[in-house]
C-alpha positions as CSV (number, residue, x, y, z in Angstrom):
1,X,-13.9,-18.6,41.1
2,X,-15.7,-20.4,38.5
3,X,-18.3,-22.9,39.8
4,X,-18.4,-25.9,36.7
5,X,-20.5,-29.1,36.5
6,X,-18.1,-32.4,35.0
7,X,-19.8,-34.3,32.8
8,X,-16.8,-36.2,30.9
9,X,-14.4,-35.5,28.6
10,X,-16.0,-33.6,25.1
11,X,-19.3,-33.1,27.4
12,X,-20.7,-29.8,28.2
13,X,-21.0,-27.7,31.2
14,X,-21.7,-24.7,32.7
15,X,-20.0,-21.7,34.2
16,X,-19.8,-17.8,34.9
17,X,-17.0,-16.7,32.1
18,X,-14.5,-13.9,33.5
19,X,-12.1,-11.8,31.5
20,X,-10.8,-8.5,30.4
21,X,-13.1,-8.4,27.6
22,X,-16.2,-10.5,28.7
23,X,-18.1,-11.7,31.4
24,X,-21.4,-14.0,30.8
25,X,-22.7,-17.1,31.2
26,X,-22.0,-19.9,28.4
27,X,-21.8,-22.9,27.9
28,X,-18.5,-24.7,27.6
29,X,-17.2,-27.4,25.7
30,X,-14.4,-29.2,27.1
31,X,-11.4,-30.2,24.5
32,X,-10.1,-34.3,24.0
33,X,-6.7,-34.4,24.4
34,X,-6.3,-34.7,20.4
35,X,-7.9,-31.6,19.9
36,X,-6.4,-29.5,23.0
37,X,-2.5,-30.2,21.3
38,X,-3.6,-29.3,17.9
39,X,-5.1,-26.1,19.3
40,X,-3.1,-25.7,22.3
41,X,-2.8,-26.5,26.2
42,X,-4.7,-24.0,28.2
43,X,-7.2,-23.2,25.2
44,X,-10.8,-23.2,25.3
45,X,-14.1,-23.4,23.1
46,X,-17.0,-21.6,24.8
47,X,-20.4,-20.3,23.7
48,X,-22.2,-17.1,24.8
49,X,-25.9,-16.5,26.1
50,X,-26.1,-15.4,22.3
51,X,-25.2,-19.0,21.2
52,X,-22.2,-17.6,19.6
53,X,-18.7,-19.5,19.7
54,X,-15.6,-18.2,21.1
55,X,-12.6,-19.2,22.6
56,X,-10.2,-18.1,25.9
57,X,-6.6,-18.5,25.8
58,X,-5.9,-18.8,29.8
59,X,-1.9,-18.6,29.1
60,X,-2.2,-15.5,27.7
61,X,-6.1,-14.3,29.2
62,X,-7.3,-12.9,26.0
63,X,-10.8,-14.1,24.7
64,X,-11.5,-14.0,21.2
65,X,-14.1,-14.6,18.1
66,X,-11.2,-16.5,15.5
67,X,-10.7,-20.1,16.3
68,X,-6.6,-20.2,16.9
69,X,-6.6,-23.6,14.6
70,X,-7.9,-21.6,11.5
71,X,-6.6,-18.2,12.1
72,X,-3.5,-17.9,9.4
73,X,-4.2,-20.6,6.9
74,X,-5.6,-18.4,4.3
75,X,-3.5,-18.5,1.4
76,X,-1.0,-20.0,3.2
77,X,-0.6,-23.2,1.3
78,X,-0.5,-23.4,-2.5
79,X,-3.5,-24.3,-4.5
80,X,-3.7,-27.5,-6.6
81,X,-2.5,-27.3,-10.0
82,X,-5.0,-25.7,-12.2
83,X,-6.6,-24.2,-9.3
84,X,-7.3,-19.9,-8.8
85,X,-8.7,-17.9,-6.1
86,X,-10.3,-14.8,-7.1
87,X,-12.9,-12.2,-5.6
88,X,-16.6,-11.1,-6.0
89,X,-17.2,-7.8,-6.3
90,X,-17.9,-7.6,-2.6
91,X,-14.7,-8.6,-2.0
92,X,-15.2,-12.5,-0.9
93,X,-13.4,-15.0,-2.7
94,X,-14.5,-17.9,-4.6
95,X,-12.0,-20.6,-7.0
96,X,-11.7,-21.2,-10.2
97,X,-11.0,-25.3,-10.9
98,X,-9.7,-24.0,-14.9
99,X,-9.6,-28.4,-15.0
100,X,-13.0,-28.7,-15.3
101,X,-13.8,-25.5,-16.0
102,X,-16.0,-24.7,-12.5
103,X,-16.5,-22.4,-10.2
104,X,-16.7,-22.7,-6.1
105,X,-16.7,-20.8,-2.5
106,X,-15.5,-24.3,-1.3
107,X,-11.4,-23.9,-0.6
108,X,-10.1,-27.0,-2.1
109,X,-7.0,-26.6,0.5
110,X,-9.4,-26.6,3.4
111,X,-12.7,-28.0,2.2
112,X,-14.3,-25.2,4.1
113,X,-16.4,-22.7,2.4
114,X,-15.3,-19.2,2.2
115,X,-18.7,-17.7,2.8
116,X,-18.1,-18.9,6.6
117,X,-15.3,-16.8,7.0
118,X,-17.2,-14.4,9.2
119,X,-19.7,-11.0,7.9
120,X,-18.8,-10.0,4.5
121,X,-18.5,-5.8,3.7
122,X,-20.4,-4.5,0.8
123,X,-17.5,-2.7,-1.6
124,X,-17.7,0.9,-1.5
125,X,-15.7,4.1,-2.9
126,X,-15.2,5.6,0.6
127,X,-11.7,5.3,1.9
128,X,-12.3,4.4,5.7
129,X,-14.7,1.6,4.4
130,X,-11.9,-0.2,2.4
131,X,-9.9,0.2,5.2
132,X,-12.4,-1.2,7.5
133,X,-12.5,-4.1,5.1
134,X,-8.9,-4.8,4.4
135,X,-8.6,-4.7,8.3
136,X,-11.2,-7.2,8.5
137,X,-9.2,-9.7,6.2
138,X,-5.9,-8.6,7.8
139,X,-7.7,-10.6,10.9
140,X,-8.7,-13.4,9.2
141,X,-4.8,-14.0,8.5
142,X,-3.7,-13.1,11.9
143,X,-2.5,-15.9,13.9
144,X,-2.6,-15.8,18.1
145,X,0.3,-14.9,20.8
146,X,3.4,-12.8,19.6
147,X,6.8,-12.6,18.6
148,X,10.1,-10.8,20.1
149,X,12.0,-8.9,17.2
150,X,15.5,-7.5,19.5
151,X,17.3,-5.2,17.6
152,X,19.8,-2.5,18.3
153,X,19.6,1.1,17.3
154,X,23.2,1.0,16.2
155,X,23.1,-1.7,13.7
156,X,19.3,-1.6,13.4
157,X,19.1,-2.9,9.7
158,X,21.3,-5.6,10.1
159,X,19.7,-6.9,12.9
160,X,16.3,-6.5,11.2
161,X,16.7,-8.2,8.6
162,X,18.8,-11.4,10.6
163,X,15.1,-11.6,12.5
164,X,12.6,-11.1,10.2
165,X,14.3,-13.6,7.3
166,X,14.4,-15.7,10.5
167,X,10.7,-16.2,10.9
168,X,8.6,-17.8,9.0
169,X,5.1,-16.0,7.4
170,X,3.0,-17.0,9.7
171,X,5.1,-15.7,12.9
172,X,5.5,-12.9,11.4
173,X,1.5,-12.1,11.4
174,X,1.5,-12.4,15.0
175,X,1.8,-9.3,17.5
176,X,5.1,-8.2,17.2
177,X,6.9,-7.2,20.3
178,X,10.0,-5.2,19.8
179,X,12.8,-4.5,22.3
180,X,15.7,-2.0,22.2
181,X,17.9,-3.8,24.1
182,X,19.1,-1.7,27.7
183,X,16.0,0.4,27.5
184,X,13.1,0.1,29.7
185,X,9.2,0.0,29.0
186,X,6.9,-2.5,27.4
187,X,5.5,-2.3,23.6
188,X,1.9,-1.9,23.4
189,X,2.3,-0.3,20.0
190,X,4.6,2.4,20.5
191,X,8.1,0.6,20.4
192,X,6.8,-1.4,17.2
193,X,5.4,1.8,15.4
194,X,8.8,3.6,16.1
195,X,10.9,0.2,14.7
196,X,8.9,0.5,11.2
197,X,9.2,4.1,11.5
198,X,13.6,3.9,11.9
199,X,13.8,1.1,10.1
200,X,11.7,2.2,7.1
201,X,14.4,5.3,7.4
202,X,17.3,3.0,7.0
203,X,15.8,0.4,4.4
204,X,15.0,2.8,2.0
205,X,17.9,5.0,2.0
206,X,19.3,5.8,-1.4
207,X,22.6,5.6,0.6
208,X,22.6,1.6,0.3
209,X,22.0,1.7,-3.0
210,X,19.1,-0.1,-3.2
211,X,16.5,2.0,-4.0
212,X,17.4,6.0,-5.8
213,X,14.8,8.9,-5.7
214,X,12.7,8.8,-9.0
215,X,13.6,12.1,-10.5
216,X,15.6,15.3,-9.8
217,X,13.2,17.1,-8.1
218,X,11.1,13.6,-7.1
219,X,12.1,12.7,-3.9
220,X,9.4,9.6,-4.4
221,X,12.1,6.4,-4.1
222,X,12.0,3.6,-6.6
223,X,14.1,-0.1,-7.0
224,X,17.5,1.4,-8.0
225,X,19.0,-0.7,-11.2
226,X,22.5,-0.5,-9.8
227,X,21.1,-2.6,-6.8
228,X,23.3,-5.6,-8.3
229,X,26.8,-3.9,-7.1
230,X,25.4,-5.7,-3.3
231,X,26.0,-9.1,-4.0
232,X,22.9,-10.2,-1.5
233,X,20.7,-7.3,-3.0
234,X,17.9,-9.9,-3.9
235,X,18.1,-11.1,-0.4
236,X,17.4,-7.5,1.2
237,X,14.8,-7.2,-1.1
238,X,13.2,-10.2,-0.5
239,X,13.6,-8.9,3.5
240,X,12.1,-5.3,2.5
241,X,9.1,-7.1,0.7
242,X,8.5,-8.6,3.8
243,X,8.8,-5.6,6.0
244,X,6.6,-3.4,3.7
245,X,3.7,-5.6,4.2
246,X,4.1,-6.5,7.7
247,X,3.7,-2.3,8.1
248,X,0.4,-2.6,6.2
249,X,-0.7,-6.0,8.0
250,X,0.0,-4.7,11.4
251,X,-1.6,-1.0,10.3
252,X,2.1,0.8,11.1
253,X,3.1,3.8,9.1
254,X,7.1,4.4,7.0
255,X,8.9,6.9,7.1
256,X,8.9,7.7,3.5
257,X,7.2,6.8,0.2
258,X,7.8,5.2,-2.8
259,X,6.7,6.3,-6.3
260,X,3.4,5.9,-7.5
261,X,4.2,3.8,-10.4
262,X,5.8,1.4,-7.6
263,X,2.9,1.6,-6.1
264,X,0.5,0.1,-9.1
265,X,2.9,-2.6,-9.3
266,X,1.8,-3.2,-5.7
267,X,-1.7,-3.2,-6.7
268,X,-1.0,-5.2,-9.7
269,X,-2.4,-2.2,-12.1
270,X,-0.3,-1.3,-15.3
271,X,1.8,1.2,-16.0
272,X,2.2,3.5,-18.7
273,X,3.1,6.8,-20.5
274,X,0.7,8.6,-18.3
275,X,2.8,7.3,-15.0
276,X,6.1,8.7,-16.3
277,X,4.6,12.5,-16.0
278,X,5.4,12.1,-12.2
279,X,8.3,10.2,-12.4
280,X,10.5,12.3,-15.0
281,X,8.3,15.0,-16.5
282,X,11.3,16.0,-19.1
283,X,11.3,12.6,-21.0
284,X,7.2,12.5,-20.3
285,X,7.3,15.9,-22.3
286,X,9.9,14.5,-24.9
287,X,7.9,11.6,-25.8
288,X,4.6,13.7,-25.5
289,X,6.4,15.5,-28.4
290,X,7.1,12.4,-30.4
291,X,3.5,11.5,-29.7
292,X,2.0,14.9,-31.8
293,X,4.2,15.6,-34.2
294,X,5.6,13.9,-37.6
295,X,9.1,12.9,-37.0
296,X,9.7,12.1,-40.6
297,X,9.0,15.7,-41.5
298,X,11.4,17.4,-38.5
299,X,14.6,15.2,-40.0
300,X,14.2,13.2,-36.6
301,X,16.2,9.7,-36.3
302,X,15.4,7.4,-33.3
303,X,16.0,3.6,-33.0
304,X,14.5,1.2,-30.8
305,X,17.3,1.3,-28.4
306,X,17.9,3.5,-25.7
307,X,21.3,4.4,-23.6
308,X,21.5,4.1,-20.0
309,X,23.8,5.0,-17.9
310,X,24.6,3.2,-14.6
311,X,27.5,3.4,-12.3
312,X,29.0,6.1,-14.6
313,X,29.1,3.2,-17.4
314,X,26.8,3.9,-20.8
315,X,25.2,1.0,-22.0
316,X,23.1,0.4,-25.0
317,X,19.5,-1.4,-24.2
318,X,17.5,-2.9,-27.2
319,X,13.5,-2.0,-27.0
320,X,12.7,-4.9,-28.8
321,X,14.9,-7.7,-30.7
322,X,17.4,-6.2,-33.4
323,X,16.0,-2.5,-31.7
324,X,19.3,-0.6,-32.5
325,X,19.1,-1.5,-36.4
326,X,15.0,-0.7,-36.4
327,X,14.1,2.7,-37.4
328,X,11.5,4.9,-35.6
329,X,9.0,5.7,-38.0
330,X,5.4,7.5,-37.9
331,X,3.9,4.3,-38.2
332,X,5.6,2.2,-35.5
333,X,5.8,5.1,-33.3
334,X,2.9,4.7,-30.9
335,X,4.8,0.8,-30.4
336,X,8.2,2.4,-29.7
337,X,6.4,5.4,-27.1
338,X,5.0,2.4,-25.5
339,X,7.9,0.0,-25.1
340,X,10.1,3.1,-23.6
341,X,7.6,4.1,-21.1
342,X,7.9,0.8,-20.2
343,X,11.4,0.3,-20.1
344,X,11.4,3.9,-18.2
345,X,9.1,2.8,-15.8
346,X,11.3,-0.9,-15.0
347,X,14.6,-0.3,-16.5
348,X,16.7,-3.3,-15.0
349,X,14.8,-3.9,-12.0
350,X,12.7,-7.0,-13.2
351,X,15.0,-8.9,-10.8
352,X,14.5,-7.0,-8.0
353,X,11.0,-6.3,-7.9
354,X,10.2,-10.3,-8.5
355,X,12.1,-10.9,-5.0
356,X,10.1,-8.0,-3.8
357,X,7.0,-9.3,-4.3
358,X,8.0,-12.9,-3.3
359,X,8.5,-11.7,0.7
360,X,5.7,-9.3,0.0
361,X,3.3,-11.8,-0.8
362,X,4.5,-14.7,1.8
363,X,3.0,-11.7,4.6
364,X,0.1,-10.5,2.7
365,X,-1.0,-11.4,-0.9
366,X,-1.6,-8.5,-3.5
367,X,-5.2,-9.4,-4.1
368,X,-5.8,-8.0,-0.3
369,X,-5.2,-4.5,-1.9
370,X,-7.1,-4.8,-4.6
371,X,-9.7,-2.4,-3.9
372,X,-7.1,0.8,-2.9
373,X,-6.4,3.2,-6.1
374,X,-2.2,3.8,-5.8
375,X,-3.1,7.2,-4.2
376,X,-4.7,5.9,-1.3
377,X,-1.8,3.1,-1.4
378,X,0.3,5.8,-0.2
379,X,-2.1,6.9,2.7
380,X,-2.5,3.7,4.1
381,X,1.2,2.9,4.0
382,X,2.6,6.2,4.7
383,X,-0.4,7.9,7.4
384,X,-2.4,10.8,7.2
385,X,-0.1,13.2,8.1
386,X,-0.8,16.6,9.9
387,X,-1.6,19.9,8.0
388,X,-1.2,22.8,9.4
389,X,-3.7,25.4,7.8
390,X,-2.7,28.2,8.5
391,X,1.1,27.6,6.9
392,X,-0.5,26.0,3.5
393,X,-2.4,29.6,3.4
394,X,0.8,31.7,4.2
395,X,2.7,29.7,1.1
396,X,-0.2,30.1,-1.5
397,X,-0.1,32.6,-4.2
398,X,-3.2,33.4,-6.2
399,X,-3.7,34.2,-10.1
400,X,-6.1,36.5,-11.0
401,X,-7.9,35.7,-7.4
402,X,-7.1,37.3,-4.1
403,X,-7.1,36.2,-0.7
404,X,-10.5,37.4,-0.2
405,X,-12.0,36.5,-3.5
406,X,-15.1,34.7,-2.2
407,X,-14.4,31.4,-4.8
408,X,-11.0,31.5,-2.8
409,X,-12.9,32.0,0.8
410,X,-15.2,28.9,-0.7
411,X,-12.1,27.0,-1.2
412,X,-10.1,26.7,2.0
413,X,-13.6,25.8,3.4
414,X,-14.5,22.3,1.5
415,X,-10.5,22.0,2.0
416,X,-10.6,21.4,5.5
417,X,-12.8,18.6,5.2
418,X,-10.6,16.7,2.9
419,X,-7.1,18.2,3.1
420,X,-4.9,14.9,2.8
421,X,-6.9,13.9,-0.1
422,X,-6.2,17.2,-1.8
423,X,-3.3,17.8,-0.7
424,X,-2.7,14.1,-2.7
425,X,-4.6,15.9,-5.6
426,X,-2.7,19.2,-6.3
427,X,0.8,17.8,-5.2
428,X,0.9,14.2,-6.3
429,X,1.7,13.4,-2.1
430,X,0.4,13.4,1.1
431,X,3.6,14.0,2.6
432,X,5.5,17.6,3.2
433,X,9.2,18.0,3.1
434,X,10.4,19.1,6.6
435,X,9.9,22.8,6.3
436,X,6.2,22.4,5.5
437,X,4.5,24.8,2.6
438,X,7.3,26.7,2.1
439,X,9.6,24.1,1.1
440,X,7.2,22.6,-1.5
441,X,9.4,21.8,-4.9
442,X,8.4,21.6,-8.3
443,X,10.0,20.2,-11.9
444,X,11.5,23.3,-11.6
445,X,13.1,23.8,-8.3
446,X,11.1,25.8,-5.4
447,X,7.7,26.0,-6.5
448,X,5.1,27.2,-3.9
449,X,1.2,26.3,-4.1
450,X,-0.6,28.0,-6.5
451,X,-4.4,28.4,-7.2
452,X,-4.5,29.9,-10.5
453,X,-8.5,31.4,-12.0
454,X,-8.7,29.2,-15.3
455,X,-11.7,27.8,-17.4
456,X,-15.3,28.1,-16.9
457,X,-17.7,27.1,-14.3
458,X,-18.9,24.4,-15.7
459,X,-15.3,22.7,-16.3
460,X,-13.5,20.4,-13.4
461,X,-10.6,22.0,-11.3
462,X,-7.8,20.4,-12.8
463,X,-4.2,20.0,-10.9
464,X,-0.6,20.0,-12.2
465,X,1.0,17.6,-9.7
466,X,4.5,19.0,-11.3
467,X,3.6,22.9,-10.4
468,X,2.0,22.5,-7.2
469,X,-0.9,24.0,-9.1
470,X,-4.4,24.3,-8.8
471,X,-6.5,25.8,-11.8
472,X,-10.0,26.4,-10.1
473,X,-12.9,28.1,-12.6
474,X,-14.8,31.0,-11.2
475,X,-17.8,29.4,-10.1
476,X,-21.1,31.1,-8.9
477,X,-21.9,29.8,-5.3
478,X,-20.4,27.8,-2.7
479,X,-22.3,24.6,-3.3
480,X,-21.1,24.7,-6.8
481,X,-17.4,24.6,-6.0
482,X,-18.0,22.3,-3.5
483,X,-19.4,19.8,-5.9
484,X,-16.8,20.1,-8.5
485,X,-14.0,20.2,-6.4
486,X,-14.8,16.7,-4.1
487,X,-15.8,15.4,-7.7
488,X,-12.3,15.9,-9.1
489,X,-10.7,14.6,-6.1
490,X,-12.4,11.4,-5.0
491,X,-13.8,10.5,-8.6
492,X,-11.0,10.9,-11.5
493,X,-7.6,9.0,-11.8
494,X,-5.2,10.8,-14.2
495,X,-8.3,12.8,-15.8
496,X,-7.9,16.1,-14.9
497,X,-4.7,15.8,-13.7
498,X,-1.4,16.9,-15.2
């Protein structure tokens, strides 16, 4: 029973606040009836001993920090013309008015300043810390109550994507409560990590034809050019946009990953030459070629035109305007290595991945993510998944080490302390195929893990994604190895890696 003192409407008074999450005694500030619709009947304002504001849904009995009116907005609605939002190096955004050439933490949608957004988190290189933050700002967009999403097992993408084109953004940040229909329970996280889990499965299926597996032996998946034989195809991906960044607003996991190409696109990073070496290693190696040696003198004839071949059909595809009449020559080589890695990399997909990123962003907008490197993309999107130890060290072969070699006794010790980082390092993944270690693949077919004795202790270990291999230099002491090791792992993008 609360005991409360009237003093009129938009007066204060005072009583003993009871909840799940809080008791204390506050003061509480009673709501005209202007300001109880806009937030909602059955909402309250109250204040803590502390003197710090919160508010009590007593529909629902949850208590929380965010006021409801605010929570969502964020980014919601455009900004004026000329307008741009970007962020400080800790992470908080400020605008850019490019009309008068000024700068501002005052939203011009909101007239509210974005330093009052709540306690601001220093950027840092560790991996839990930027997931702490992005967390934080995944709250800030969050808006109260949830949703139902029913959907069938049998016809689970279908119904999918009639519900999730059927809200709009904002509904979609809410707590989503899923329900298989004719089975019993209630989802308090389970139901809803299992729906991103099948549906992920389904989505992404090569099967439909909308996305294809990025090499032979890449079982990475990336937008499928021949996505255009579905009429609706920029509809679904509009839909799988959507659903991808719900998984990372609402911290659930997929079932598979994509590429990680696909994934700096996410991150709005660029691509090049260097990103086709884990995509398609054979044309990376063929252009690698053009790259070092004098095509002139080997009698070789290129054009800046390529063939591709889709649905069985060959089709000729101009680099640049008039390409197939334009000889490749020493000197405009480095132009026509870069304009094929980039046609590689989005070969008739421009259309696709722009309806992508238009549901992606209505959910959660790409500068979010800007502090994640593509690998770590993958982890946040795809989970940490379990290693088992002792089968990664039954499928290893060693070169010139042994099992008992004491660099190789160092090794598997700093391992354990950051195995779904390195595992990221030496395979280019942090997922397994189903039969674990012993099913690892290669460019090459089968291709087990391999820590090979290369270079000298004062060089980096350097990995070959493609080979599953490791070559580690015979360093002196533990402490050593320890150093280099964690250096090449958390501290170099593409250097020393192959």
């Amino acid at each position: 029973t609360l005991k409360k003192e009237q003093r009129g409407i938009g007066q204060s008074l005072f009583l003993q606040a009871g909840s799940d999450e809080l008791t204390t005694w506050g003061e509480f500030t009673m709501l005209t009836t202007s300001q109880e619709q806009q937030r909602g009947r059955g909402q309250q304002k109250r204040t803590d001993s502390n003197g710090r504001v919160y508010f009590v849904n007593h529909n629902t009995r949850i208590t929380q920090w965010e006021d409801p009116r605010s929570q969502g907005q964020l980014n919601e609605k455009p900004l004026p013309e000329g307008w741009e939002m970007r962020f400080t190096v800790d992470g908080i955004p400020y605008f850019v008015d490019h009309n008068r050439r000024t700068t501002t933490y005052i939203d011009p949608r909101t007239g509210k300043s974005a330093l009052d957004n709540g306690p601001h988190i220093a950027y840092v290189r560790d991996f839990k810390a930027k997931v702490h933050y992005f967390r934080f700002w995944c709250q800030q967009l969050a808006m109260p109550q949830h949703i139902k999403i029913t959907v069938s097992r049998k016809t689970l993408f279908e119904d999918s994507f009639q519900q999730i084109m059927s809200f709009s953004p904002q509904d979609l940040r809410r707590r989503l409560w899923v329900i298989f229909p004719g089975e019993e329970g209630l989802d308090y996280g389970g139901v809803a990590r299992e729906w991103f889990f099948l549906l992920s499965h389904e989505v992404l299926n090569p099967m439909y034809c909308l996305f294809e597996y990025a090499g032979k032996d890449n079982y990475c998946l990336q937008i499928n050019p021949a996505s255009y034989i579905n009429p609706d195809h920029l509809k679904y991906f509009r839909f799988i946009g959507r659903f991808i960044a719900m998984a990372l607003f609402h911290g659930k996991f997929i079932d598979t990953g994509f590429s990680l190409p696909f994934y700096k696109r996410i991150l709005n990073k660029p691509v090049g030459l260097k990103d086709l070496e884990s995509v398609d290693p054979e044309f990376y190696n063929s252009l690698i070629w053009v790259k070092e040696n004098d095509i002139e003198e080997c009698g070789l004839e290129m054009f800046f035109s390529v063939d591709k071949e889709i649905l069985g059909e060959i089709k000729s595809h101009d680099l640049k305007p008039n390409g197939s009449n334009i000889l490749v020559t020493e000197e405009n080589k480095e132009e026509y290595i870069r304009l094929v890695a980039e046609w590689r990399l989005s070969r008739g997909v421009e259309e696709q991945t722009q309806a992508f990123f238009e549901g992606f962003n209505e959910i959660l907008p790409q500068q979010y993510l800007q502090y994640f490197d593509a690998k770590e993309l993958e982890v946040l999107l795809c989970g940490m998944q379990e290693i088992d130890l002792n089968d990664w060290q039954r499928h290893t072969i060693y070169r010139h080490y042994t099992r008992t070699s004491r660099q190789i006794l160092w090794f598997w010790q700093v391992y354990n302390e950051k195995r779904m980082r390195f595992l990221q390092f030496v395979t280019g993944t942090c997922r397994l195929p189903v039969g674990g270690f012993a099913d690892l693949t290669g460019s090459n077919g089968p291709q087990k893990f391999c820590i090979e004795k290369v270079g000298k202790e004062n060089w980096l270990p350097r990995s070959h994604t493609c080979f599953n291999r490791l070559d580690l230099p015979p360093y002196k002491n533990y402490e050593q190895l320890k150093e280099k090791l964690l250096f090449a792992i958390e501290e170099t993008e593409g250097f020393g890696q192959e």
